[in-house]
C-alpha positions as a Python dict, from the first residue, in 0.01 Angstrom:
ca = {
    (1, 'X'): (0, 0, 0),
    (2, 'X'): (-91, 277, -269),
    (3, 'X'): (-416, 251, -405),
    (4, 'X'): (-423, 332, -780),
    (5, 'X'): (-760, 423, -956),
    (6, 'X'): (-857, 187, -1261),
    (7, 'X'): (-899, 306, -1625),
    (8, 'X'): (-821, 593, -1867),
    (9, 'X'): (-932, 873, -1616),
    (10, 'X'): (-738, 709, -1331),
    (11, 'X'): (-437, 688, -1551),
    (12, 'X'): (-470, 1062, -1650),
    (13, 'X'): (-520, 1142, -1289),
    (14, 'X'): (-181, 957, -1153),
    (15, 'X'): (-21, 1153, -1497),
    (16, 'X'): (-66, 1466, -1347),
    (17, 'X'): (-19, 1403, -971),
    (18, 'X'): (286, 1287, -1107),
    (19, 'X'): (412, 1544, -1325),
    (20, 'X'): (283, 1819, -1018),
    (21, 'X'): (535, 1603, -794),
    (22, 'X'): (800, 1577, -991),
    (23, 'X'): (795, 1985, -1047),
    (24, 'X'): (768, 2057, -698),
    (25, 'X'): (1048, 1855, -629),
    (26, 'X'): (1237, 2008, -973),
    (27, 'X'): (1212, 2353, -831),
    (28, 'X'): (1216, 2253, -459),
    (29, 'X'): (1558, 2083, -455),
    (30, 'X'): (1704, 2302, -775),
    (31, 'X'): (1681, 2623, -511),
    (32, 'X'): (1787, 2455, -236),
    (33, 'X'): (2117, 2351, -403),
    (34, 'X'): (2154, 2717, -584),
    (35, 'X'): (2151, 2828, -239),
    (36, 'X'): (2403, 2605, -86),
    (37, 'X'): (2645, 2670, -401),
    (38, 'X'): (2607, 3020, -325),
    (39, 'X'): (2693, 2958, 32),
    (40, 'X'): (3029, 2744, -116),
    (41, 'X'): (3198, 2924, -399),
    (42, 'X'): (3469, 2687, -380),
    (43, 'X'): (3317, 2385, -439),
    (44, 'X'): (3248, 2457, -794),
    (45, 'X'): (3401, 2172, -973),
    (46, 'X'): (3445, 2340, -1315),
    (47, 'X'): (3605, 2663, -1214),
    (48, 'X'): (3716, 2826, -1540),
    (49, 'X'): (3362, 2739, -1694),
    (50, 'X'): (3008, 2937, -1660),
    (51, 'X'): (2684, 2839, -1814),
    (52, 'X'): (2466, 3050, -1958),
    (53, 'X'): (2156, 2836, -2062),
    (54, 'X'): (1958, 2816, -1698),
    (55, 'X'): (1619, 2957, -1886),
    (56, 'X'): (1656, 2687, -2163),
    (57, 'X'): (1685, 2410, -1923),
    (58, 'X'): (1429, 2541, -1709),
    (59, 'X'): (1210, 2540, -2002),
    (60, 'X'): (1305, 2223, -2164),
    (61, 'X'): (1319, 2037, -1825),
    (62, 'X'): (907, 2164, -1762),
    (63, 'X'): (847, 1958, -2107),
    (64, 'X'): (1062, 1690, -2076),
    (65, 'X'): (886, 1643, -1711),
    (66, 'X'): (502, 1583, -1927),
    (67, 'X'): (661, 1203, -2024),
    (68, 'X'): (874, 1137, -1703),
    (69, 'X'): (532, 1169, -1542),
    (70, 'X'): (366, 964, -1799),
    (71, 'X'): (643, 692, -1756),
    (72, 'X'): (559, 681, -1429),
    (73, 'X'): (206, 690, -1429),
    (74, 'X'): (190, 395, -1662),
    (75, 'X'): (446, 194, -1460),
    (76, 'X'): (181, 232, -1185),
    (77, 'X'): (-156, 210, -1367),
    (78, 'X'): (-72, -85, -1591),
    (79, 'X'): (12, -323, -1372),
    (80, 'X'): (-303, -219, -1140),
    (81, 'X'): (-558, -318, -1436),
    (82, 'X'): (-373, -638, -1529),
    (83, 'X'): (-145, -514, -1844),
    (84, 'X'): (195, -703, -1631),
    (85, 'X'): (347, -1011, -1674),
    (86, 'X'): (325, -1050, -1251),
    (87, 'X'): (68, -827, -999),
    (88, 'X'): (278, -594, -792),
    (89, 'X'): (452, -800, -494),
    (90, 'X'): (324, -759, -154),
    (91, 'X'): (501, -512, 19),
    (92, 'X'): (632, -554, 363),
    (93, 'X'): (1011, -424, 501),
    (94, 'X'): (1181, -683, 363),
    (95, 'X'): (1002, -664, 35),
    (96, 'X'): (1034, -308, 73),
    (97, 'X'): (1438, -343, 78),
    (98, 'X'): (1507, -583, -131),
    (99, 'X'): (1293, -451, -442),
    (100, 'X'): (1459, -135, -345),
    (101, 'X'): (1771, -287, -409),
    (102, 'X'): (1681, -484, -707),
    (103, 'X'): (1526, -151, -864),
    (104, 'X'): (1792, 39, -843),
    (105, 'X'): (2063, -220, -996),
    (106, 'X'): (1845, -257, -1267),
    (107, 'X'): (1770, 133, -1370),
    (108, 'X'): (2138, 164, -1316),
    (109, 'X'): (2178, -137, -1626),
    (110, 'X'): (1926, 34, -1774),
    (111, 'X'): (2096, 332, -1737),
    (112, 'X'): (2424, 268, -1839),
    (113, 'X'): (2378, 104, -2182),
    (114, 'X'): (2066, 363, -2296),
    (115, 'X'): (2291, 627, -2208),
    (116, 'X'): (2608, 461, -2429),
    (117, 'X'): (2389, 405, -2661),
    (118, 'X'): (2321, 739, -2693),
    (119, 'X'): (2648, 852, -2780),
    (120, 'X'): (2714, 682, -3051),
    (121, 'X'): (2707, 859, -3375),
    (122, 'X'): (2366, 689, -3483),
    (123, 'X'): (2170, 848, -3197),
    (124, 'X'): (2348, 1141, -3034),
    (125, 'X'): (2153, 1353, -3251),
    (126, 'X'): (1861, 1257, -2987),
    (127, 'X'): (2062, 1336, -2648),
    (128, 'X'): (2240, 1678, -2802),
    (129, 'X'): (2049, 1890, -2663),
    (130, 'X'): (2145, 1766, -2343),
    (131, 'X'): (2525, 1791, -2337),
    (132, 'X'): (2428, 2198, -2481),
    (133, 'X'): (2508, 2212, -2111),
    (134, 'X'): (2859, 2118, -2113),
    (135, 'X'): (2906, 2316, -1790),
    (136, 'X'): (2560, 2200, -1615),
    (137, 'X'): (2373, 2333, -1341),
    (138, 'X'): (2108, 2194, -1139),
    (139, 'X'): (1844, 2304, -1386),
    (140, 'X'): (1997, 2053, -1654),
    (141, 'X'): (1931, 1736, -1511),
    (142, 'X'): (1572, 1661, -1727),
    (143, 'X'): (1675, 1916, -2015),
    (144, 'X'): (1666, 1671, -2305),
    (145, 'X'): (1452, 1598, -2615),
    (146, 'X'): (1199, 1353, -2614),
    (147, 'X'): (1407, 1051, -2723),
    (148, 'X'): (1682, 1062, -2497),
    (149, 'X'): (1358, 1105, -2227),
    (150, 'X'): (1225, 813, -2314),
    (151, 'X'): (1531, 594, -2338),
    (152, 'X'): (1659, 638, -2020),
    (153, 'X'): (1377, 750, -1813),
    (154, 'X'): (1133, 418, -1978),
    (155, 'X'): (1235, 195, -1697),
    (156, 'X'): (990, 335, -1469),
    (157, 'X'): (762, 237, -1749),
    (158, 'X'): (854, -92, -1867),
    (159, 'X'): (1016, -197, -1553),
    (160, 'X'): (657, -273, -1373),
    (161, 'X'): (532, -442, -1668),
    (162, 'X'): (847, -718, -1630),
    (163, 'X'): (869, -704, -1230),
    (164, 'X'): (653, -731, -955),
    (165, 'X'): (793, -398, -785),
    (166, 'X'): (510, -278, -515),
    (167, 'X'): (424, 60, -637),
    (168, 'X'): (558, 204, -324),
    (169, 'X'): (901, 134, -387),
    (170, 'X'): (863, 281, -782),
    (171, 'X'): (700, 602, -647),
    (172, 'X'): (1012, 617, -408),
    (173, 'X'): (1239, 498, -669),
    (174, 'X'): (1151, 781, -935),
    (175, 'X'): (1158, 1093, -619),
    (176, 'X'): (1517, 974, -548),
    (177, 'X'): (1616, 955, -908),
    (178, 'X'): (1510, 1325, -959),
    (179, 'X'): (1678, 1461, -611),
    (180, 'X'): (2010, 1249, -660),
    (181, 'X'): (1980, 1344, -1048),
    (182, 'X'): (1973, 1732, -961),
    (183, 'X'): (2202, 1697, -672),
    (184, 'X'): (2422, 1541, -973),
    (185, 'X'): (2390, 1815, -1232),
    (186, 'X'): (2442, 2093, -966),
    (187, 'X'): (2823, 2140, -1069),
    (188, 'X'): (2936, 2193, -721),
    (189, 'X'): (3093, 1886, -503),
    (190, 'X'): (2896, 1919, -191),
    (191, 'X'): (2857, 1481, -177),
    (192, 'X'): (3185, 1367, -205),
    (193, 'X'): (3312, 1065, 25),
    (194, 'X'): (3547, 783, 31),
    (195, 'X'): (3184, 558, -70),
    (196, 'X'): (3200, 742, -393),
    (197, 'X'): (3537, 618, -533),
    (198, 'X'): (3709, 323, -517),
    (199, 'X'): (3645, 35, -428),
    (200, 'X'): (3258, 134, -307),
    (201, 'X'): (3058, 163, -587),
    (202, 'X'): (2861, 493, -562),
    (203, 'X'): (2926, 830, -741),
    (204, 'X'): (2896, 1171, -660),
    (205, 'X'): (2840, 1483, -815),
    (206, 'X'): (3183, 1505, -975),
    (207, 'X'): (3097, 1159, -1153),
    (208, 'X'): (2861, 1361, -1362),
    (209, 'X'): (3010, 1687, -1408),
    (210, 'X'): (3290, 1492, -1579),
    (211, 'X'): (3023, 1331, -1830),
    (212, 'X'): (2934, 1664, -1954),
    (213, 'X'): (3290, 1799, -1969),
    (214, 'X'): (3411, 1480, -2157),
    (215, 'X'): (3129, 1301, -2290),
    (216, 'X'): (3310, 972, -2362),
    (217, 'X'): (3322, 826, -1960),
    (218, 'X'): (3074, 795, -1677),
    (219, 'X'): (2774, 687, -1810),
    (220, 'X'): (2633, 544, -1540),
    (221, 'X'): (2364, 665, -1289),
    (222, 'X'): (2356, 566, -945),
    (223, 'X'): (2638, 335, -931),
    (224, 'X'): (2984, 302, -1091),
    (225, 'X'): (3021, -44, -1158),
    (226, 'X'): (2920, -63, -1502),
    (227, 'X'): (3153, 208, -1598),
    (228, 'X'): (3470, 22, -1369),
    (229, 'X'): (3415, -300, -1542),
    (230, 'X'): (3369, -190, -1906),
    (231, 'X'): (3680, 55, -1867),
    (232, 'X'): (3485, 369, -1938),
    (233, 'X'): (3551, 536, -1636),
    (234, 'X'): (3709, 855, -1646),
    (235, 'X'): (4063, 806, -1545),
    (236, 'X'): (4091, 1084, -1280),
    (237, 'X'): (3768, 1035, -1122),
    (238, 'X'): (3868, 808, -806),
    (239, 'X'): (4159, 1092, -749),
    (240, 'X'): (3932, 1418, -847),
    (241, 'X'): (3694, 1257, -575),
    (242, 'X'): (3983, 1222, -297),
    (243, 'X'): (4099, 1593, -337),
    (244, 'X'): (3731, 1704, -340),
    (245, 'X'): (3672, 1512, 13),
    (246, 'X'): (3982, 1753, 161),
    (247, 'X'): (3967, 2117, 235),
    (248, 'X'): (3931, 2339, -18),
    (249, 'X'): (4247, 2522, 33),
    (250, 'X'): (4424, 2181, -36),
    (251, 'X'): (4242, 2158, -354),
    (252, 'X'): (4504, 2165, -678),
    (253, 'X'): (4222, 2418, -890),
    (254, 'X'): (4237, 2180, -1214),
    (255, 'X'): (3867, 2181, -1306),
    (256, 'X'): (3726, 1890, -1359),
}
């Protein structure tokens, strides 16, 4: 069980532990990835495209990181001095595995209609500088202004405040939302696998990559469902996935 200090210096103390975290694991995953997409060349998934913004989302991502951290920090602190409809559940494995669960088909809800909501005309203006990276690379994945932060990374906020989710299985939540998020960002297919199209539910890397190239499909997270069922799936995804689980060299090159 984690034990969270009470009050205003406790909360500031779990803020930065957090944001420290979340950087090490920013930079720590973003170089192993460039490395392995150095090592595989051909698994680029947008091959006529190059981006040329790296130092911007570097730079963005560092500030963007200051409220992620916050998010968390409060989803964790709050609860632990009353400020939650229920006290955090007591955690043992099943608890463990089914909040796990349970957390992450709700961020994916979350996910999906923030993210929509987004790209409407009313509030793109907030998420823009995000899709600057039409071509995206690993460093993209937090590179966005402070409202498109906050509406899809407030789960991890509000979602304790609603839920009795142990703290355990947030903290765990949030470190495999930032690995999967820069694994999806990375622009290379090094994930792909027949539980990634249809008719299992998860995505891979190329799920993303065709966000950024399209911007009007896969708006989803962690799961496709919510994309499948409200028809905004983009149409060549399930068959972009299949030729990226073959050998390269049987591969049609047709980007993304």
């Amino acid at each position: 069980m984690i034990s969270l200090p009470l009050g205003w210096t406790g909360f500031l103390a779990v803020w930065a532990a957090s944001y420290i975290a979340l950087v090490i694991l920013y930079f720590g995953s973003g170089l192993v990835l460039v490395a392995l997409n150095r090592r595989h060349p051909e698994r680029r998934i947008q091959k006529q495209r190059r981006s040329d913004r790296v130092r911007s989302e570097i730079r963005q991502s560092l500030v963007a990181l200051v409220s992620i951290a916050g998010y968390v920090a409060g989803g964790l602190c709050l609860p632990a001095n009353g400020y939650a409809l229920f006290q955090p559940g007591e955690l043992t494995l099943v608890s463990f595995l089914g909040w796990s669960v349970v957390s992450a088909i709700a961020y994916d809800t979350w996910f999906y209609w923030g993210h929509r909501a987004m790209h409407t005309k009313a509030l793109f203006r907030f998420h823009a500088l995000h899709h600057r990276s039409i071509t995206p690379t690993v460093w993209a994945n937090n590179s966005d202004g402070f409202v498109g932060t906050m509406i899809e990374q407030g789960y991890f906020l509000v979602a304790p405040l609603l839920l009795p989710i142990p703290p355990l299985v947030l903290v765990l939540h949030k470190l495999y939302d930032q690995a999967s998020g820069m694994v999806g960002h990375c622009g290379f297919e090094h994930v792909a696998s027949p539980g990634a199209r249809k008719p299992w539910p998860l995505v891979c890397t190329t799920f993303h990559d065709q966000h950024h190239s399209n911007f009007r499909c896969n708006f989803s997270n962690t799961f496709s469902l919510w994309d499948r069922f409200m028809d905004t799936l983009h149409p060549a995804y399930d068959r972009k996935v299949e030729e990226m689980e073959r050998p390269v060299s049987a591969t049609p090159r047709d980007g993304a």
